[in-house]
matplotlib code that plots the C-alpha trace (Angstrom):
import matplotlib.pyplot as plt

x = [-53.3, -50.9, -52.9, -52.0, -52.3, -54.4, -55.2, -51.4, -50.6, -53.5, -51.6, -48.2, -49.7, -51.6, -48.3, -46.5, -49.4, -49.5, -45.7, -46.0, -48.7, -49.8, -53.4, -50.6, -49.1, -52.2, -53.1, -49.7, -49.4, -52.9, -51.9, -48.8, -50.2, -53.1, -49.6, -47.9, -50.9, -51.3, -48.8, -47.5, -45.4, -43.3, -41.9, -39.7, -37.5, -36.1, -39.7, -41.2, -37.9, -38.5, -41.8, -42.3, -39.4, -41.3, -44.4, -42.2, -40.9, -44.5, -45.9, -43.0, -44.2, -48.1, -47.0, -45.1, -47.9, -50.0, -47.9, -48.1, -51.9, -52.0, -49.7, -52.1, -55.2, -53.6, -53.0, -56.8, -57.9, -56.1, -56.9, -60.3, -60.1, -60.1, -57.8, -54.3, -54.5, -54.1, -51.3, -48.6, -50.5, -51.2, -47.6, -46.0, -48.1, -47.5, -43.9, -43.9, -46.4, -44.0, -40.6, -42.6, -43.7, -40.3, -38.3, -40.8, -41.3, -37.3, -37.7, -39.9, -38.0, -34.9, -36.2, -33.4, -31.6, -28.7, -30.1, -30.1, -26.4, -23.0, -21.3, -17.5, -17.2, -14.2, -13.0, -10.1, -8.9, -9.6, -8.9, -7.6, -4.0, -3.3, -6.6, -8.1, -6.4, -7.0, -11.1, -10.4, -9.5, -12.6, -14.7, -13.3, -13.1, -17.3, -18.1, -16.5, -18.5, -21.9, -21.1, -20.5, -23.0, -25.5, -24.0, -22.3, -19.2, -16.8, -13.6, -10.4, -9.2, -6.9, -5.4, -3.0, -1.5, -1.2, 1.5, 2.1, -1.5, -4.4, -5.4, -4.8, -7.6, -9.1, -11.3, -13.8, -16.2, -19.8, -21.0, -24.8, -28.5, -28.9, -25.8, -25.4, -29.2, -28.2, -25.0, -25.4, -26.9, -23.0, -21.5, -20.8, -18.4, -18.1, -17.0, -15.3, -14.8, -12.8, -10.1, -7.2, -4.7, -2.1, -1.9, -0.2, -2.0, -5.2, -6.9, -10.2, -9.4, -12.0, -11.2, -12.9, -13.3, -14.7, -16.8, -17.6, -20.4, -20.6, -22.3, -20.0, -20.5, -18.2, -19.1, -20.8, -21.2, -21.8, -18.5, -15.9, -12.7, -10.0, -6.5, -4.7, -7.0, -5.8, -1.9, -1.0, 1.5, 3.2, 4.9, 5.9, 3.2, 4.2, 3.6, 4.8, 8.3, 10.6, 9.3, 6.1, 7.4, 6.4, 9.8, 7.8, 6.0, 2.5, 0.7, -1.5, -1.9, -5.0, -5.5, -8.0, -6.7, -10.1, -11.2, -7.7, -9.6, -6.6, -7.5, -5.0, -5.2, -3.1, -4.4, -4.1, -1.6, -0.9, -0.8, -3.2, -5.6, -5.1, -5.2, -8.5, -9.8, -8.6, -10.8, -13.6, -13.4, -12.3, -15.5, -17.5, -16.6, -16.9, -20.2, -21.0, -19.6, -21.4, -24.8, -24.6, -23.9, -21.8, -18.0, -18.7, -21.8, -21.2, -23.9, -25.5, -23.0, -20.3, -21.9, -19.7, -16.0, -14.7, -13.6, -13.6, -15.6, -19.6, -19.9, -20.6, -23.5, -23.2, -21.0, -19.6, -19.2, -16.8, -16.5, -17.7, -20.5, -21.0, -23.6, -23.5, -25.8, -27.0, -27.5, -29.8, -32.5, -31.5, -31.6, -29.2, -27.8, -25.6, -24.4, -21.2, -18.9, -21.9, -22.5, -18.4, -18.9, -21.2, -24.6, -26.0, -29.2, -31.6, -29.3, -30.0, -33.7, -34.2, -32.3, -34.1, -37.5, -36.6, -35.3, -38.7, -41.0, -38.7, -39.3, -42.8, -43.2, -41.3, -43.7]
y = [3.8, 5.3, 7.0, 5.9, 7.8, 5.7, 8.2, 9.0, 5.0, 4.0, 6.9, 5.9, 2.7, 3.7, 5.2, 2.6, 0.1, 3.3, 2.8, -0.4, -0.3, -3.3, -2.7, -3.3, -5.9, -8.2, -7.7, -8.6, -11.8, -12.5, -12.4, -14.1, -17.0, -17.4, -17.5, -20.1, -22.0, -22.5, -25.6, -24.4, -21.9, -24.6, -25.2, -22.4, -22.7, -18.9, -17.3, -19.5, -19.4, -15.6, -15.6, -17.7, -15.8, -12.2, -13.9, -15.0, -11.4, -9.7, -12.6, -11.5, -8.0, -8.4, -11.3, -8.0, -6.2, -8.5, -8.7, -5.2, -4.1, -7.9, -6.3, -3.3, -4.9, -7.4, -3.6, -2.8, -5.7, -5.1, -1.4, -2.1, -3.5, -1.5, -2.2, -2.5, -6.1, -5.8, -3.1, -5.1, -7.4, -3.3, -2.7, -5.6, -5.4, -1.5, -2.5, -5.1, -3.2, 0.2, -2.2, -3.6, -0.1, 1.4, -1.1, -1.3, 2.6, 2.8, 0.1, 1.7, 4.9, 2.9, 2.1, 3.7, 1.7, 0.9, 1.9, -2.8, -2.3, -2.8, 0.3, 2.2, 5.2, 7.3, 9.8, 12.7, 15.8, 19.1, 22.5, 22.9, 20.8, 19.1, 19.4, 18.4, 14.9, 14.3, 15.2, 13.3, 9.9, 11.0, 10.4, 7.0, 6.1, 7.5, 5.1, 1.7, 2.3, 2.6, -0.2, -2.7, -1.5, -2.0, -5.5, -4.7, -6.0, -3.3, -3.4, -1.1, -1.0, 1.5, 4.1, 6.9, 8.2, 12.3, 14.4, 14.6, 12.8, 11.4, 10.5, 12.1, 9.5, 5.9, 3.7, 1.6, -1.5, -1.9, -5.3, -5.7, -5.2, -0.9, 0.1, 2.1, 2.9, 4.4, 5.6, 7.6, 10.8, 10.8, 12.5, 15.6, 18.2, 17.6, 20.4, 20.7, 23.4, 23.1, 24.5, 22.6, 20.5, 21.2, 25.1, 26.2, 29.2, 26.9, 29.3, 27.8, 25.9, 25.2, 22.1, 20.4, 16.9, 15.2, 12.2, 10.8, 7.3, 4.9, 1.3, -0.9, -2.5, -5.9, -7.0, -4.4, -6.4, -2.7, -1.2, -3.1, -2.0, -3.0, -3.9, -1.1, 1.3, 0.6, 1.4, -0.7, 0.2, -1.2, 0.3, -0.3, 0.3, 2.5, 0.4, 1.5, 0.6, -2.0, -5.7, -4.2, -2.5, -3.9, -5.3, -6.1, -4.1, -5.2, -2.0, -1.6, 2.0, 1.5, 4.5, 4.2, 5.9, 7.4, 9.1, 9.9, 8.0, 7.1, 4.5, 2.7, -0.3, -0.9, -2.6, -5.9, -8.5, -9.4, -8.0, -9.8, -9.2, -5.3, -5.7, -6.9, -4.2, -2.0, -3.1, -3.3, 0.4, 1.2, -0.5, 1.4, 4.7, 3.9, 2.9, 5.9, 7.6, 5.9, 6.1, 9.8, 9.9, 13.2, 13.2, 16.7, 15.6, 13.6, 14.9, 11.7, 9.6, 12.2, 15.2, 18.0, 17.9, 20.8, 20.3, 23.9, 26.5, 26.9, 23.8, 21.7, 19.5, 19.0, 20.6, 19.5, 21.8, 21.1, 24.8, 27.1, 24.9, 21.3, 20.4, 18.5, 19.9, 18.4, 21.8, 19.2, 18.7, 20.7, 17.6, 18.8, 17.4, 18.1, 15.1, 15.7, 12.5, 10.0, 11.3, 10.2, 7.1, 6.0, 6.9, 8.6, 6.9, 9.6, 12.2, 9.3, 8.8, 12.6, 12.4, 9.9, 11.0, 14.6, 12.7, 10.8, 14.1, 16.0, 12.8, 12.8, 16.7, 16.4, 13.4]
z = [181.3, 178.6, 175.6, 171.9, 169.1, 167.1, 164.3, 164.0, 163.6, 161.1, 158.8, 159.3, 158.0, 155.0, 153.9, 154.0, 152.0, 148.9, 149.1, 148.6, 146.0, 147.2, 145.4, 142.2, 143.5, 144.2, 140.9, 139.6, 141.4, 140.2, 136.8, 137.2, 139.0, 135.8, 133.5, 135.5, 135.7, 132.1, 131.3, 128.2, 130.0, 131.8, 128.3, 128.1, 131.5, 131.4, 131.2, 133.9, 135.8, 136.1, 137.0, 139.5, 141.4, 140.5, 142.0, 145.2, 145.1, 145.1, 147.6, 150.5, 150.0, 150.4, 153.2, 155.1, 154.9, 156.3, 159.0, 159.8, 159.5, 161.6, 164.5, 164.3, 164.3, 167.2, 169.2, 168.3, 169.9, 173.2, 173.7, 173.6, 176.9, 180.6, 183.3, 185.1, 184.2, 180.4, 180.5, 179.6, 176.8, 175.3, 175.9, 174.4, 171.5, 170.7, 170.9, 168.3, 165.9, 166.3, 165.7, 162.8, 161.1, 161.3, 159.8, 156.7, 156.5, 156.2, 153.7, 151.8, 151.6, 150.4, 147.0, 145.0, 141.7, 144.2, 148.0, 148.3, 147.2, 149.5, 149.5, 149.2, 151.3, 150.6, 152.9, 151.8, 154.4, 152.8, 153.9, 157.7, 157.4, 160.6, 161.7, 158.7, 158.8, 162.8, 161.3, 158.3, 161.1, 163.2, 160.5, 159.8, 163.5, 163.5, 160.3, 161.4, 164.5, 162.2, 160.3, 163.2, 165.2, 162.5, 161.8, 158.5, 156.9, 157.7, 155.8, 155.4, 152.1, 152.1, 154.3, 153.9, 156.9, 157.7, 157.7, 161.4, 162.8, 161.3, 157.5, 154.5, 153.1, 153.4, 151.7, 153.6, 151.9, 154.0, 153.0, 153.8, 152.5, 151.9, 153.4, 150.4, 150.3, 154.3, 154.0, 150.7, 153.0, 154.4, 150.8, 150.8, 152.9, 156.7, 159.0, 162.4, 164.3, 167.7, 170.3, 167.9, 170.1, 167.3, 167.9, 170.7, 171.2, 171.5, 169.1, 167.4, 164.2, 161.1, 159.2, 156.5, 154.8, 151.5, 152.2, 149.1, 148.6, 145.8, 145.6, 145.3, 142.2, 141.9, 138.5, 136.0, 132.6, 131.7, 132.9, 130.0, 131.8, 128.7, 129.7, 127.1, 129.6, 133.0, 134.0, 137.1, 139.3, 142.7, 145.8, 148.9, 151.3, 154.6, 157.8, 161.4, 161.0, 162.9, 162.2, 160.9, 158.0, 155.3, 152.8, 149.9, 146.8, 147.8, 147.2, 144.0, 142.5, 139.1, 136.7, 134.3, 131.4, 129.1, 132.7, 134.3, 137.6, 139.7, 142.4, 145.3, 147.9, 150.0, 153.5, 152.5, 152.9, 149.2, 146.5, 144.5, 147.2, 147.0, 143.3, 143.6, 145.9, 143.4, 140.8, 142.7, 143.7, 140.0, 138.5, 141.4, 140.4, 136.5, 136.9, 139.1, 135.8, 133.3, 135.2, 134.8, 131.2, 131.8, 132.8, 134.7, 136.8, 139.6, 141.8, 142.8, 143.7, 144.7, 145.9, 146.5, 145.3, 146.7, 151.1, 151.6, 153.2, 152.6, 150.5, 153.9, 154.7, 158.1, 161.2, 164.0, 166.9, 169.7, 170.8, 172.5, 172.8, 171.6, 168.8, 165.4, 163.1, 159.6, 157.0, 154.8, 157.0, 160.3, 162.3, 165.0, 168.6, 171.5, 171.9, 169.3, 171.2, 170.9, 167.0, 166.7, 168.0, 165.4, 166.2, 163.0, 162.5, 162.8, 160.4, 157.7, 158.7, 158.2, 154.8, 153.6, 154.5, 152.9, 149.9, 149.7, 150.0, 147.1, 145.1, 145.8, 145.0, 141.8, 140.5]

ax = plt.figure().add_subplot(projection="3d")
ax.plot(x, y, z, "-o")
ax.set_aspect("equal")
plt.show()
């Protein structure tokens, strides 16, 4: 018979219910629900329209919770019994209660202004030339994967092709509940170092690149973006050549004059359509801006700004040994290839957990 840690899941729980404050919350819907129940309140549609969807807000909360300390209590109930013959019931029911726990204690830690929010990842080759740019594709090759094996919305806005391989930069949209909230722990200075194939003397090569995170913010009543402020401009988007080149001016290059923010598109088919991408990412970085009040201090949405030697938050090692190892958190693994293809989940669980306990300790 396998031994639970029964202690270890009751606090794993309790966390998650002061989280919530769900104490707060009871007494919130209990207040709301006297309001609503008073007649005169229908009378103004707006108010009552707003309440009764805070009250359904509140109620899926304490109806999530229930569901939780019900899944534990369910797991109680089975482990006080002896024998091979409940095994699996114990089993199925520890699966279900742990499935249940982690999925609210991530939610819990994404609680953030924007962490609900789709989000624009941006990724630029720094310092390291050629090998910067094959990184600089990696990385964009490494976040796709994420986003479609964690069922987001993946889409390629724009790409700028390297020199001789690789990407000078891209742009990517992740449309789905907290991708923002997960994939902000991603900005910030990425490093490689490996045997480069584009030296032939094989020599070990360093190379860095920028990976910047904003939520994508598609209309900001807050962000008035003025015609006289934006200069549009067209060109010809580079394809691969032959029939695929592409013969027409479809492009879209946006600078936003106050800021000097300078913002292209150019993956999609029309112009209009890359014009629109365009403002979305222009409205994004505005409001990434404005929400820090000073034109200087980016350093929640964009982290570092500078791809270049000790400003890195996380290293991938390809030789003499393999490793990737985050300089955050010191979550670190061996398995560099499978933390390529996609799989970064635990990197953003230890970010967010550290984020959590730095917020906790500052209030």
């Amino acid at each position: 018979m396998i031994e639970y840690d029964i202690n270890s899941l009751n606090e794993r729980i309790l966390k998650i219910r002061d989280c919530l404050d769900l104490d707060n919350k009871i007494k919130k819907l209990e207040n709301i629900r006297n309001e609503l129940s008073n007649p005169e309140i229908w009378q103004d549609v707006q108010k009552s329209s707003n309440l009764t969807q805070l009250a359904d807000s509140l109620q899926k909360s304490i109806d999530e919770w229930n569901n939780l300390n019900s899944s534990f209590e369910d797991f109680l109930f089975w482990t006080e019994f002896q024998g091979e013959d409940v095994e699996n019931e114990i089993t199925e029911s520890y699966k279900n209660l742990i499935k249940i726990l982690e999925e609210m204690e991530i939610r819990a830690l994404l609680s953030g202004k924007y962490d609900s929010y789709n989000a624009m990842l941006s990724i630029s080759a720094g310092a390291g030339g050629v090998d910067a740019q094959d990184f600089a594709e990696m990385l964009l090759r490494m976040y796709i994967r994420w986003g479609e094996k964690n069922k987001y919305s993946v889409e390629l806005v724009d790409q700028s092709p390297g020199d001789e391989a690789g990407i000078r930069s891209a742009t990517i949209f992740f449309k789905g509940k907290y991708s923002y909230g997960f994939l902000k722990s991603e900005q910030g200075v990425h490093r490689l170092i490996r045997l480069s194939p584009f030296d032939f003397n094989n020599r070990r090569h360093t190379s860095f690149v920028l990976v910047e995170v904003t939520p994508l913010i598609e209309n900001v009543k807050e962000v008035n973006v003025k015609n006289e402020d934006i200069k549009i401009e067209t060109f010809r988007a580079s394809g691969a050549g032959g029939q695929h080149v592409n013969k027409t001016d479809s492009a879209v290059r946006i600078t936003h004059l106050p800021t000097g923010i300078v913002v292209t598109c150019r993956n999609e088919r029309s112009q209009f359509q890359n014009k629109e991408a365009a403002m979305k990412i222009l409205i994004s970085r505005l409001n990434s801006l404005y929400e820090e009040k000073q034109k200087d201090k980016m350093n929640e949405f964009k982290g570092e700004t500078d791809a270049s030697w000790g400003k890195q938050i996380r290293t991938y090692v390809m030789h003499p040994y393999t490793m990737v190892k985050d300089h955050r958190t010191n979550v670190e693994f061996g398995d560099v290839y499978g933390v390529l293809d996609g799989n970064i989940d635990e990197f953003q669980k230890a970010f967010l957990l550290k984020e959590s306990k730095e917020k906790n300790q500052g209030d």
